[in-house]
C-alpha positions in Angstrom: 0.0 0.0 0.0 1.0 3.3 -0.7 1.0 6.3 1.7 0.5 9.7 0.6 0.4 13.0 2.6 -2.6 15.8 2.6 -1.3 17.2 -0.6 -1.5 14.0 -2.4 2.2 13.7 -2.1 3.1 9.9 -2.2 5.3 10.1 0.7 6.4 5.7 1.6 5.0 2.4 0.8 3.8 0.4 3.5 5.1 -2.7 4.7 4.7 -4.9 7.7 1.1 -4.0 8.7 -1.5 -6.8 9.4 -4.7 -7.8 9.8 -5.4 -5.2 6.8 -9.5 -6.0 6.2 -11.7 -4.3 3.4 -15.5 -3.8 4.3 -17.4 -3.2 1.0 -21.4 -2.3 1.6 -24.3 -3.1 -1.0 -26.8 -0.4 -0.3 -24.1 2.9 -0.2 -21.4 1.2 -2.8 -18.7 2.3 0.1 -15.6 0.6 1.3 -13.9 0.7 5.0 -10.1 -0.2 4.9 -8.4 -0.6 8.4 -5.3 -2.4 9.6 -2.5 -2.9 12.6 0.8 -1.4 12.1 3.7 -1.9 14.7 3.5 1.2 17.0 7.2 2.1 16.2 7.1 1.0 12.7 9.2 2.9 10.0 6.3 4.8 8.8 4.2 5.4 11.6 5.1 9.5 11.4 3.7 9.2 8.0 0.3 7.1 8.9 -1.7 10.7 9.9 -5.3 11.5 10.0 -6.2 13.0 6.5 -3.9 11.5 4.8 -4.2 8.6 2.1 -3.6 5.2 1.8 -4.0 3.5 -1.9 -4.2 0.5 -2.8 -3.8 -1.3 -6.1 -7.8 -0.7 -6.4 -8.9 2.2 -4.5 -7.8 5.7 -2.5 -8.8 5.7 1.3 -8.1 8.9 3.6 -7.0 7.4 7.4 -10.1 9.0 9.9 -9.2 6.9 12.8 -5.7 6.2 14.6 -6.1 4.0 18.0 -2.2 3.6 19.6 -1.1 0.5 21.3 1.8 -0.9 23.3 2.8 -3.2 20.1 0.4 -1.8 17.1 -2.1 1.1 16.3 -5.3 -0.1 14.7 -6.0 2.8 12.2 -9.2 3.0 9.9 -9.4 4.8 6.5 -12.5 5.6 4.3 -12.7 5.3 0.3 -11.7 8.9 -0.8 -14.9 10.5 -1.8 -13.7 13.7 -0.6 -14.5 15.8 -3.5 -18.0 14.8 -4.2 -18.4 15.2 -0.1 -16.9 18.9 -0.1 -20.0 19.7 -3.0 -21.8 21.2 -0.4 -25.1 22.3 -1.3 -25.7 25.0 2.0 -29.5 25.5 1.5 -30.8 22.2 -0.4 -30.7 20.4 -3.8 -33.3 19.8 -6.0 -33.5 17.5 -9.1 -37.0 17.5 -10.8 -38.6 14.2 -12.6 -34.8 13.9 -14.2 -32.4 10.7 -15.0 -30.0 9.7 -12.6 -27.2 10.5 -15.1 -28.2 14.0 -15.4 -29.3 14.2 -11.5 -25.9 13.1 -10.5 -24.0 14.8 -13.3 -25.8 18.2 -11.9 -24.6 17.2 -8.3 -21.0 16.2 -9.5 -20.6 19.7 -11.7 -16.9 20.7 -10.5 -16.0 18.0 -8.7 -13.8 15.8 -11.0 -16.3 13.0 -10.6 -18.2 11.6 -13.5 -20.9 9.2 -14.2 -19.4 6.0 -15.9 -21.6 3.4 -17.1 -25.2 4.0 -16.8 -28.5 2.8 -18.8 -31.0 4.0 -16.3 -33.7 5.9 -18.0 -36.9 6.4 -15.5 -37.0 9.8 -14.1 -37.2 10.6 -10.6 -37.2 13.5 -8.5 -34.6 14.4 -5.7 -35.6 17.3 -3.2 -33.5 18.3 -0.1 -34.3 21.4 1.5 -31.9 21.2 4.0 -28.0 21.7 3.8 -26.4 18.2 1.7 -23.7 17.5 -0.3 -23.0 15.7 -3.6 -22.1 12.5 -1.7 -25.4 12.7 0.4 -27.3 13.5 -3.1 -25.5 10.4 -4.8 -27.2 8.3 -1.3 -30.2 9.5 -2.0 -31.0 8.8 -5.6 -29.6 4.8 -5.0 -33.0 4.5 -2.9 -34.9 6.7 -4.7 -34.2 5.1 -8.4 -33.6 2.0 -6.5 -30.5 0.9 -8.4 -27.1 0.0 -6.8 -23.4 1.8 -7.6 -19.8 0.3 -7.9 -17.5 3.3 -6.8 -14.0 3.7 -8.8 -12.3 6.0 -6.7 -9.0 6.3 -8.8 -10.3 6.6 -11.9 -13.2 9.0 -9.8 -16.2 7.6 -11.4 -19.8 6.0 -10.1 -20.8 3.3 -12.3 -25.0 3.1 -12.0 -26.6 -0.3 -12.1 -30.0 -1.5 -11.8 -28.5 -4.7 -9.8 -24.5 -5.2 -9.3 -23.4 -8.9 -9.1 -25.2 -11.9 -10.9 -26.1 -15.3 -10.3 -23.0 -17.7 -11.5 -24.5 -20.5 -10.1 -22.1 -20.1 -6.5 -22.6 -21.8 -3.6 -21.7 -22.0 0.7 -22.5 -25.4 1.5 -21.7 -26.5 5.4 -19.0 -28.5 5.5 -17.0 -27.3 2.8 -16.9 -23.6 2.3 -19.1 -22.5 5.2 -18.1 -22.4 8.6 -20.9 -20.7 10.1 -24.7 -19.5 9.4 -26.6 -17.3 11.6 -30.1 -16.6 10.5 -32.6 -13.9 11.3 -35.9 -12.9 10.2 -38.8 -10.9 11.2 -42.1 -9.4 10.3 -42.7 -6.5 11.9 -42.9 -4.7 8.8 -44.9 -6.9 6.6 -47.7 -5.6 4.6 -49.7 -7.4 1.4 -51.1 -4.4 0.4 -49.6 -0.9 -0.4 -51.8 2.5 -0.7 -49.5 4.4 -2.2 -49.6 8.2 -2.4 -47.4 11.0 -4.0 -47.1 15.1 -4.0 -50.2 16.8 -3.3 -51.9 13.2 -2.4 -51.9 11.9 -5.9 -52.9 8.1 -5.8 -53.8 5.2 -8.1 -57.5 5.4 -8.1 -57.4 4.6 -12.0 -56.1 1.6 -11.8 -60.0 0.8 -10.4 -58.8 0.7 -7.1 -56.5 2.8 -4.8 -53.8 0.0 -3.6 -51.6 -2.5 -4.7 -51.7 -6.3 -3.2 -49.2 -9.2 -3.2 -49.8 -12.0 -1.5 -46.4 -14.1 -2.7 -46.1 -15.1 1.6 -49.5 -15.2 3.0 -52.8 -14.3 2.0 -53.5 -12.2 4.6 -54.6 -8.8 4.7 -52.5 -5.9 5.7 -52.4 -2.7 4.5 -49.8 -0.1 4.3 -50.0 4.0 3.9 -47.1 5.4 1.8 -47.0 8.7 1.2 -44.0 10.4 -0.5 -44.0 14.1 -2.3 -41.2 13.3 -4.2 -43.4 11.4 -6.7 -45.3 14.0 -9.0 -47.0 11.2 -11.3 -48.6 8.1 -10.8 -46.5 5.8 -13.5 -43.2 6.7 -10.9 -45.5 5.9 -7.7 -46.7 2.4 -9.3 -42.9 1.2 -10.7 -41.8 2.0 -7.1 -45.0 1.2 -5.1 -44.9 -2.6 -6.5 -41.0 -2.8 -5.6 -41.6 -1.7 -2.3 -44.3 -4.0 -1.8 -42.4 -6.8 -3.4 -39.8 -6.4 -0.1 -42.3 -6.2 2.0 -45.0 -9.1 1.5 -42.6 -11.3 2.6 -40.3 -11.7 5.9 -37.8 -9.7 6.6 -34.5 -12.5 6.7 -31.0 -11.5 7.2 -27.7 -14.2 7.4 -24.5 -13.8 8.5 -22.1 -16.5 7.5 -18.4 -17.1 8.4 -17.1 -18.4 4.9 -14.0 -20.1 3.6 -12.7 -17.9 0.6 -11.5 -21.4 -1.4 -11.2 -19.0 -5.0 -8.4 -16.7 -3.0 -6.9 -20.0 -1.6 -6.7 -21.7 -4.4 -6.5 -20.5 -8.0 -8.0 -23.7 -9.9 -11.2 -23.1 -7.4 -11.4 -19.3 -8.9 -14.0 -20.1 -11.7 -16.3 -22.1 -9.1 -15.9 -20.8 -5.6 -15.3 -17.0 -6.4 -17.9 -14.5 -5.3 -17.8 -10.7 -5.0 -20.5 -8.0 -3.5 -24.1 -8.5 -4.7 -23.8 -11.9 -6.5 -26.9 -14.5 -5.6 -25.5 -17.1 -3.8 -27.3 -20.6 -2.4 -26.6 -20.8 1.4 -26.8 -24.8 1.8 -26.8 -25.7 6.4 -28.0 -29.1 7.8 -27.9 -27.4 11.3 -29.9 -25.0 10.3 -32.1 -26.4 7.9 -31.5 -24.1 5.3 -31.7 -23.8 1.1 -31.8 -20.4 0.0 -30.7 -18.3 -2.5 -30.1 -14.7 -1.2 -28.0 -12.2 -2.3 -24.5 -11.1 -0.4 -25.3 -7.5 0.7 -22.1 -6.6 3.0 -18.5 -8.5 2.1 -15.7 -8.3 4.9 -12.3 -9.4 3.3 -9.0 -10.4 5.0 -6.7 -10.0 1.6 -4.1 -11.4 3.9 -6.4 -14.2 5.4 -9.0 -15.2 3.2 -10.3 -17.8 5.4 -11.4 -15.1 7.2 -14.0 -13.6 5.5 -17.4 -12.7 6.2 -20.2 -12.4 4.4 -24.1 -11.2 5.0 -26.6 -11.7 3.1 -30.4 -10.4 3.0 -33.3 -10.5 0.3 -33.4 -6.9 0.9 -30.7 -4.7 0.6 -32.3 -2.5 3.1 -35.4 -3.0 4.8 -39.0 -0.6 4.2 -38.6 0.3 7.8 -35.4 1.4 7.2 -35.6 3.8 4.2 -39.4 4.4 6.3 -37.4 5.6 8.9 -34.8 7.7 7.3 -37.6 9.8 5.4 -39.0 10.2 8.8 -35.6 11.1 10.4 -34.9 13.7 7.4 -38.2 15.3 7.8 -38.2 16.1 11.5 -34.9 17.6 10.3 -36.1 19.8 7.7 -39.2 20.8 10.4 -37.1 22.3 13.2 -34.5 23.4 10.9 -34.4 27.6 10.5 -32.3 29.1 7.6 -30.8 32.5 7.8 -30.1 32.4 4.2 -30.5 29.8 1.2 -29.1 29.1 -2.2 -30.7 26.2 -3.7 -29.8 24.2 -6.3 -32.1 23.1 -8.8 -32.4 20.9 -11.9 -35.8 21.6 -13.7 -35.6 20.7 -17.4 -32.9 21.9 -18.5 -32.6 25.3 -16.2 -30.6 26.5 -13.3 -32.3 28.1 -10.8 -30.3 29.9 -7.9 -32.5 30.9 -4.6 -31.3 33.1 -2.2 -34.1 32.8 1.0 -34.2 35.2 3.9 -35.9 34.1 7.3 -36.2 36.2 10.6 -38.3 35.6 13.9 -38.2 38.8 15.9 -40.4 38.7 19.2 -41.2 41.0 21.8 -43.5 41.7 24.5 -46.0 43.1 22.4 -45.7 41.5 19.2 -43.9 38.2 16.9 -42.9 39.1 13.9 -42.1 36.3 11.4 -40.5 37.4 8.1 -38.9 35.6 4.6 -37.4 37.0 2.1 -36.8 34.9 -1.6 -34.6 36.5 -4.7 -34.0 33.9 -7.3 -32.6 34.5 -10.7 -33.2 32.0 -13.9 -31.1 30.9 -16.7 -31.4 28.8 -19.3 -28.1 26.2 -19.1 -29.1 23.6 -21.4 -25.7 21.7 -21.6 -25.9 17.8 -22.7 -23.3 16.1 -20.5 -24.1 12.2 -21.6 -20.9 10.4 -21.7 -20.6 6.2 -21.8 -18.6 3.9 -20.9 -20.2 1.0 -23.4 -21.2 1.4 -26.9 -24.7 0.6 -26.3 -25.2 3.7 -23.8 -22.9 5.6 -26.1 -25.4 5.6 -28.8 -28.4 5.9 -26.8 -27.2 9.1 -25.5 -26.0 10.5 -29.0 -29.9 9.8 -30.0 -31.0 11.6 -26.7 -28.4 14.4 -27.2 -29.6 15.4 -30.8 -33.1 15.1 -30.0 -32.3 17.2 -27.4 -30.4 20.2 -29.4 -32.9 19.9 -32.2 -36.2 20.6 -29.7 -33.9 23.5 -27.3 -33.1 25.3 -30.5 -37.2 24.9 -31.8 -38.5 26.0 -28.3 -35.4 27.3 -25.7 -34.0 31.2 -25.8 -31.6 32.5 -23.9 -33.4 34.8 -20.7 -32.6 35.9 -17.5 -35.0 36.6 -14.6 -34.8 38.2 -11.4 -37.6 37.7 -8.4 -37.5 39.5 -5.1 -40.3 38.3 -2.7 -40.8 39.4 0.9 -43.2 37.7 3.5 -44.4 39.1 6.9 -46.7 37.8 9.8 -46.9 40.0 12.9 -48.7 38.8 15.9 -50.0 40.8 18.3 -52.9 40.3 21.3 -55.4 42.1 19.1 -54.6 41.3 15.7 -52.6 39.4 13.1 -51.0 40.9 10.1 -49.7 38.7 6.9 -47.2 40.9 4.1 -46.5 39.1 0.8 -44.4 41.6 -1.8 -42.8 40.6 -5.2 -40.5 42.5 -7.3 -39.8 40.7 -11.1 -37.0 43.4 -12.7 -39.1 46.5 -12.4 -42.4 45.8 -11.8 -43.6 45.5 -8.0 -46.7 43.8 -6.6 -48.2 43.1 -3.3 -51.0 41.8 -0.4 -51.4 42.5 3.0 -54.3 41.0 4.9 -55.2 42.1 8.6 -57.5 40.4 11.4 -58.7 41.6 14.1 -61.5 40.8 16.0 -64.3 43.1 14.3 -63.0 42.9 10.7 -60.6 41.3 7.9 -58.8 44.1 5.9 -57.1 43.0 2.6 -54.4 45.6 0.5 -52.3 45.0 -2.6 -50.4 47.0 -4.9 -47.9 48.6 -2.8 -50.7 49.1 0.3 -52.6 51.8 -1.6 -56.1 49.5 -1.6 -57.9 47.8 1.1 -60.9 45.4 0.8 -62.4 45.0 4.3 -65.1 42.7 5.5 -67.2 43.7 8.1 -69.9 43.9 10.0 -71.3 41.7 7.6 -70.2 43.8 4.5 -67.2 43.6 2.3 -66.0 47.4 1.8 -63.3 48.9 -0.2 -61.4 51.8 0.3 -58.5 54.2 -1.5 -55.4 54.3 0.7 -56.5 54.6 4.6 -59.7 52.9 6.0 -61.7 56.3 6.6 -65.0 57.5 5.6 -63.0 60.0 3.3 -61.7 56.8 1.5 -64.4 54.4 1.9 -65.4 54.1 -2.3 -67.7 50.4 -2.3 -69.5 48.4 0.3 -71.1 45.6 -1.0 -73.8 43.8 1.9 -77.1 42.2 1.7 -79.3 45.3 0.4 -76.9 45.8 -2.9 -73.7 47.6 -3.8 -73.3 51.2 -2.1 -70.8 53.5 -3.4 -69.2 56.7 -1.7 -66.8 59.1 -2.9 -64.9 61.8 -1.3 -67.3 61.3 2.5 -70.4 61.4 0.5 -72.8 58.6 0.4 -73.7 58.9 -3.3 -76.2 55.9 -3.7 -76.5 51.8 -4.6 -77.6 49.7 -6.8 -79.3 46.5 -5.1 -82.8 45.2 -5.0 -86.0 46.9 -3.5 -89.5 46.3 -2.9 -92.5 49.2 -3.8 -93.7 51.2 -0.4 -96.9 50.9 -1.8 -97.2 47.4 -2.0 -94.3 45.3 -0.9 -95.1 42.0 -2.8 -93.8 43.9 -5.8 -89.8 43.7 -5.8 -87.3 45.0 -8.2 -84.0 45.7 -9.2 -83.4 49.7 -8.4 -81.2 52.3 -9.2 -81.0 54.6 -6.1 -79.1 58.3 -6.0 -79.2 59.4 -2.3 -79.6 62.8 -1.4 -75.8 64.1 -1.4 -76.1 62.3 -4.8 -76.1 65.3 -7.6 -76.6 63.2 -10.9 -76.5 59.8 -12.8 -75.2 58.9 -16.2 -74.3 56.7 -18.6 -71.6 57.6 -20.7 -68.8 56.7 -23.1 -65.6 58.0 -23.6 -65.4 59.1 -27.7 -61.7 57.7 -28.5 -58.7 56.7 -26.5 -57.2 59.0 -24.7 -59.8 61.7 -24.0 -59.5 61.2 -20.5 -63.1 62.2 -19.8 -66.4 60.7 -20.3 -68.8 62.6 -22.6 -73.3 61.3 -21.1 -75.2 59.4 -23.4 -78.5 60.0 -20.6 -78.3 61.6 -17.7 -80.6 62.5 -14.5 -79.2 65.9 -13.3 -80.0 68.3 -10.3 -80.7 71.4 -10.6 -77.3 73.6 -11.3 -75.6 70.0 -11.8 -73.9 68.7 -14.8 -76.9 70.4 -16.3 -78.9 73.5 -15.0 -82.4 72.4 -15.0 -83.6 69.2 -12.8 -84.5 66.0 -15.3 -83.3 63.9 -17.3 -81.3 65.1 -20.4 -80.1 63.0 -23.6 -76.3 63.6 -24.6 -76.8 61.8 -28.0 -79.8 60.8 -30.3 -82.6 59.2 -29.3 -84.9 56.7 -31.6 -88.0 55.8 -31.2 -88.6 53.0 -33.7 -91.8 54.5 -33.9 -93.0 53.3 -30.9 -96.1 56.0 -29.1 -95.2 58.2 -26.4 -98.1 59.4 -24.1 -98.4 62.0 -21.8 -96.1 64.3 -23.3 -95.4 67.8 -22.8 -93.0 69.2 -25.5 -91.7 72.6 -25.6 -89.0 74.2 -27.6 -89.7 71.5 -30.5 -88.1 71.6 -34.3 -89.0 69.4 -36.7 -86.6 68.1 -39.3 -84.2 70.7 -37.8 -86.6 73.1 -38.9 -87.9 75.6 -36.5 -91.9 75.6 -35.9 -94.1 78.4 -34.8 -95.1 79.2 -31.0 -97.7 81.5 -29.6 -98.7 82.3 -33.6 -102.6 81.9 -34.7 -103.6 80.3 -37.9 -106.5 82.0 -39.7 -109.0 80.0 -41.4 -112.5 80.0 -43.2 -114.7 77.7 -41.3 -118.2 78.6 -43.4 -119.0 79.7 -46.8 -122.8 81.0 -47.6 -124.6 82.5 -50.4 -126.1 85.8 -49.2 -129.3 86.0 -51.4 -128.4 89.0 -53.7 -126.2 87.1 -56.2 -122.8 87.4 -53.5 -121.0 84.8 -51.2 -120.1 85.5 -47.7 -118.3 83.1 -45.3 -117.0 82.6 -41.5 -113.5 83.0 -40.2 -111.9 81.7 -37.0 -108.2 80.8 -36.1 -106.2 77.8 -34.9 -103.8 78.4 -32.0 -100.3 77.0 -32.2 -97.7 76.1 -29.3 -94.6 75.0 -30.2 -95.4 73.9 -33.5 -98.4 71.8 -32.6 -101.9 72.9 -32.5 -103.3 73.5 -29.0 -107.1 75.1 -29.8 -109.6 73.8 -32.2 -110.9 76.6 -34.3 -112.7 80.1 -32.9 -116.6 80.1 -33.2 -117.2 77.1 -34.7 -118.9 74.3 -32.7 -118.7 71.9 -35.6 -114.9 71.7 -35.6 
């Protein structure tokens, strides 16, 4: 083994130690080195914390040193440092993405890369709380539910659905297995699964809301899971039958003390070899035991192969024990409070930074509760798919050019910039809630108050409320005064005031002289001086010009009445009980006040002459108004 110090400067080889063991883990892909070296051994100055031991397979960085009379035991971790120092402060975020381009996100400037991978189902990874690249790389292996094989020279995660195979390998007792313990449990079997997703999105479509498997026993027991990470039903089904797959049948866990006959022996390699992962049949008279289970933690003794341990489960990790780990991570993220964030997001394609604000000022006489959120938006739509098999290889080129082809149809280059600011103050006699949002220059905003006698509502920069109370919703212009007060709106109809004055409503009625007959009314109080309807002519005029209008006296118009701004038509329909003055007709002007002579009578007066009788007809504003002088026949 080589040594090398905290500047990666390869500083002795290592010689003499012993009882060197490996520890390689299924579920996290990591690897625990630790040995003995003489406690006044050549290099024992050089064996420091943080500093690296290699071996002809992987990097480890020493994080325990325990001294001894003869030898210090020391213990060294597989050198993820890089992808562990990708600290995300204020949460991570990948939405509905691969685990390639999850991880790649995560991994962006850490030297890592993701190696083989064919995973294509899209998941979504959310941590609020602060993580790292190493925690997010833990996270998607139960999330996509696939397994990793970590290559920490080359600094590469290879992505599997399933590491290891089944090659047919074998502990029988009495040949290659000295010891089997077995243990099993049910205290987390279920046969059916009701499983639920963000915003409590089930599988009611399916015809019925759970999933069963009765592969153990056919009895009933059913299971809530609930998870807002999944955002559509075909995720929370793939996963849902997996999970229930695990958990319909016991819970059984072995722990065997093997004989290693492939390290022994090289003509045994091609039979007796077996490595993390691989499905092996565990064969034990004294146990009564034939089962084929996979090996899900691997102890070596390179030094001492008939050493090794082996333990093997048909789970890699039990329900309760991801069950538990969401619940851990939760209470976290509850009780957690963040002075500031910067989040990390992967949402199709774009990077989204969040910057997030929280304060909790209290005092006697008030809490005050307050966030504030700026987060700016680019478009970084960068294709980082790289293979390490032909296969993937082309896959991805397919993916990448579909890819470029639809981002240069549909994706242009923008930049966005949100400021939001939140508010609750509490106090004995009221609460007040403050949202406010800036995008570039435009500003908007809400503020809602509530007290015991009324709930006030303001937006746009405070300048209106809407109240509700009494058992009327009012709005107002700026302060909530009588001065201000422009709408109430309660059982009776919609009042309006302007300026102090009440001016009138609209709003049903009944008739004072008979109060089965109700209507729809019209009502100008007293303050009130006129009512109109009215247009404005073109843009821009910045008045309105009355079409028909009820004026007071020395009003919009002098006399008291109604008055027409604009034509009016009849469609020769009658009018009764009219009283016209000033008339024209045709725009022509008619007579008033005139009389109209007229010969009523002619006679013959006996003597070879004609004589005859005149009267007049009286005219008022161009109509007649008096039938003719002394005549009784007309």
């Amino acid at each position: 083994m080589q040594i090398f110090n905290d500047k990666k400067q390869r500083v002795g080889i290592l010689k003499g130690f012993k009882d060197r063991k490996i520890v390689k883990t299924l579920n996290s892909g990591d690897r625990e080195l630790s040995f003995k070296y003489p406690s006044d051994g050549e290099k024992v100055d050089q064996l420091k914390e943080e500093y690296y031991i290699r071996t002809k397979d992987d990097e480890y960085v020493i994080r325990k040193k325990k001294t001894g009379v003869q030898f210090n035991e020391y213990t060294a971790q597989l050198n993820v440092e890089e992808l562990e120092g990708a600290v995300f402060p204020y949460g991570f975020e990948s939405k509905e993405q691969t685990i390639r381009a999850c991880l790649e996100f995560a991994f962006e400037g850490t030297g890592w890369k993701v190696g083989v991978c064919q995973i294509m189902k899209k998941r979504t990874i959310n941590k609020d709380e602060e993580t790292n690249a190493w925690d997010v790389l833990q996270d998607c292996l139960s999330t996509y539910r696939v397994e990793c094989k970590i290559r920490s020279l080359e600094k590469t995660i290879d992505i599997y659905e399933q590491i290891g195979a089944d090659r047919g390998r074998y502990f029988i007792e009495g040949l290659n297995l000295k010891k089997l313990t077995v243990t099993s449990d049910t205290y987390d079997f279920y046969t059916r699964l009701i499983p639920l997703g963000k915003d409590g999105i089930g599988i009611e479509w399916l015809g019925k809301p759970y999933l069963e498997n009765y592969q153990y026993s056919s009895k009933i027991k059913t299971y809530v899971w609930s998870d807002e990470r999944y955002t559509n039903t075909t995720s929370l089904i793939e996963d849902g039958i997996a999970k229930l797959e695990e958990m319909s049948k016991p819970y059984v866990a072995y722990k065997a003390d093997v004989i290693d006959l492939a390290r022994q022996s090289k003509k045994y390699s091609s039979v007796f070899d077996f490595d993390i992962g691989d499905t092996v049949w565990m064969i034990s008279k004294s146990t009564k035991t034939k089962e084929k289970q996979r090996i899900v933690k691997l102890t070596e003794y390179p030094e001492s192969p008939q050493s090794n341990t082996v333990e093997l489960s048909n789970a890699t990790k039990t329900f309760a024990e991801v069950q538990q780990e969401a619940t851990d991570q939760a209470k976290s993220e509850a009780i957690k409070i963040a002075n500031s964030s910067a989040k990390k997001v992967l949402e199709d394609g774009y990077y989204t930074k969040t910057e997030v604000e929280t304060h909790i000022t209290a005092s006697k006489e008030e809490i005050e509760l307050g966030v504030s959120k700026t987060y700016e938006t680019k478009t970084t739509v960068t294709e980082k798919i790289k293979s390490a098999n032909e296969l993937a290889q082309s896959v991805a080129d397919t993916a990448e050019e579909n890819a470029n082809d639809e981002t240069d149809k549909k994706l242009k280059e923008y930049s966005t910039t949100k400021e939001m600011n939140a508010a609750i103050k509490l106090k004995a006699d009221s609460i007040t809630t403050e949202v406010n949002k800036k995008v570039n220059n435009s500003e908007f905003g809400t503020k809602i108050t509530q007290n015991a006698y009324n709930v006030r509502v303001a937006w746009n920069n405070n300048s209106k409320y809407i109240q509700l109370e009494y058992g009327q919703l009012a709005i107002y212009n700026g302060d909530v005064t009588a001065a201000e007060k422009r709408a109430v709106f309660d059982e009776r109809g919609n009042h309006f005031y302007r300026d102090g004055y009440y001016v009138g409503k609209i709003g049903t009625n009944e008739w004072s002289g008979n109060n089965a007959h109700k209507g729809l009314v019209f009502d100008l109080d007293y303050q009130g001086k006129y009512m109109a309807f009215a247009q404005m002519k073109s843009q821009g005029t910045g008045s309105y010009t009355t079409m028909l209008c009820f004026s007071r006296a020395n009003s919009i118009y002098d006399q008291y009445g109604i008055h027409l701004g604009c034509d009016f038509y009849g469609h020769w329909f009658d009018m009764y009980n009219v009283d016209l003055h000033d008339v024209n007709i045709n725009g022509y002007g008619v007579a008033d006040g005139k009389s109209i002579p007229i010969v009523t009578e002619i006679h013959d007066n006996g003597n070879g002459t004609v004589g005859w009788t005149t009267s007049s007809i009286s005219v008022r504003g161009g109509m007649i108004t008096a039938v003719p002088q002394g005549s009784a026949n007309i």
